[in-house]
N, C-alpha and C positions, 0 to 999 in steps of 0.2 A: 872124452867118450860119453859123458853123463849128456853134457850138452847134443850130442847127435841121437842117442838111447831116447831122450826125452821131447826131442824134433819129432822122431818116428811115429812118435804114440799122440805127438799134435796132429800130426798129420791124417792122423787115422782117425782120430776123433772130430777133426776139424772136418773131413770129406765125409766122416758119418750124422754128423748133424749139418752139413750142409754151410758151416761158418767159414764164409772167404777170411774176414781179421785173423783165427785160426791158421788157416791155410797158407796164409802170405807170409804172417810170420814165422813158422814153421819149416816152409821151401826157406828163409831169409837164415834162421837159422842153420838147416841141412846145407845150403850152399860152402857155408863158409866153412861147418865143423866137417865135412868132406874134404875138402882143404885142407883142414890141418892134419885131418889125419890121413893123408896121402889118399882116399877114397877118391880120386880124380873122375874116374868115369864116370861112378855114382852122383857125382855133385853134378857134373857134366849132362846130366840127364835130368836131376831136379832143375837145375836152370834151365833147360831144355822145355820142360815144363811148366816154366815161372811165364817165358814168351808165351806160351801155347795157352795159359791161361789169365793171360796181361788182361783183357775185358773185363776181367773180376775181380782181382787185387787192387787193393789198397796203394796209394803212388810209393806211400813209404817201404811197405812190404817188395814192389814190386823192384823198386831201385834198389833195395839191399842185398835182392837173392842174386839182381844182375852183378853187381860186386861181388857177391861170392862164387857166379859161374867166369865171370873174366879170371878172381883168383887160382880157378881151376886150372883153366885154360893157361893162365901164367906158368902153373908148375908142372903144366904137361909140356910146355913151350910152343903153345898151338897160337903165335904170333896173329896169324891170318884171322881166326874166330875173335881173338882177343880185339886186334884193330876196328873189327866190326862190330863189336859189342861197344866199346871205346864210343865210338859216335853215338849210337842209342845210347849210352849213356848220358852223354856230353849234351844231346839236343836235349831227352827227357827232364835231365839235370835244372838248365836251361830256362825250358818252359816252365815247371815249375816256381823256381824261382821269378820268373816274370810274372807268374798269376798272383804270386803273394804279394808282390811290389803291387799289381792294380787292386787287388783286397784290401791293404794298406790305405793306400788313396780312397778306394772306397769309405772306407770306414774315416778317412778323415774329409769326408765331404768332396773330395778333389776330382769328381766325374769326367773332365775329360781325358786327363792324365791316367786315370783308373780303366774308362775305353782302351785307350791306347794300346796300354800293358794288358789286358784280357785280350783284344785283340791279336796283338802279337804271339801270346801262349796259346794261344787256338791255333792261329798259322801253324808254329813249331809241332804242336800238337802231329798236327794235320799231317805233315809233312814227317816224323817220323814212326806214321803210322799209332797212330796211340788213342786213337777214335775214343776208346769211350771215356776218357779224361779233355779231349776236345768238346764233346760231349756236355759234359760237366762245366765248362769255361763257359759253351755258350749258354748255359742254362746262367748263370752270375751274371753275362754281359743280357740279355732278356727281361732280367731281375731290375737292372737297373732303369732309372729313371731316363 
């Protein structure tokens, strides 16, 4: 209860000064302590909000509140949301982890193997709709040499 008590008042303070890091973690935490404490609908409408404000969150923020809206959707038994949430997860998941493998390479000199994987995370990107983290990929892959 403390943990959802103290999400609310991030949340307030995070949209009144305007701080997405705030906000993301915030919905990440509300998602889940909704969850636990049967608040289904409630959670269900912060992750509802977590999509609706995906352009401005943080990728960590953003994949943690989706975890906490699927858990919702778990205890409500809304299968069908969950399923579809499940893929957005699966490709976001994904892509990230392909952008850090071509960062990786980046940072060890390994430029076309580092294309490759930036590359790829953009596609994923692209394709599960995640624009302003495709965004962000191609600004890395531009950077480079």
């Amino acid at each position: 209860k403390d943990c959802y008590a103290y999400s609310l008042k991030a949340l307030e303070l995070g949209e009144s000064a305007k701080c997405f890091a705030t906000i993301g973690l915030a919905y990440s935490n509300l998602t889940w302590s909704c969850g636990e404490l049967q608040l289904l609908d409630e959670g269900i409408k912060y992750g509802q909000e977590v999509l609706a404000k995906s352009d401005y969150l943080e990728p960590f923020a953003y994949y943690q509140s989706l975890g906490g809206l699927g858990m919702n959707y778990l205890f409500k038994g809304d299968s069908q949301n969950n399923l579809e949430l499940g893929k957005i997860l699966r490709e976001f998941g994904e892509a990230i982890q392909t952008c850090n493998l071509g960062l990786l390479h980046q940072q060890n000199g390994q430029q076309i193997p580092a294309k490759k994987c930036l590359s790829e995370a953009q596609r994923i990107l692209a394709q599960c709709k995640s624009e302003p983290y495709a965004q962000r990929v191609q600004q890395a892959l531009a950077a480079m040499p």
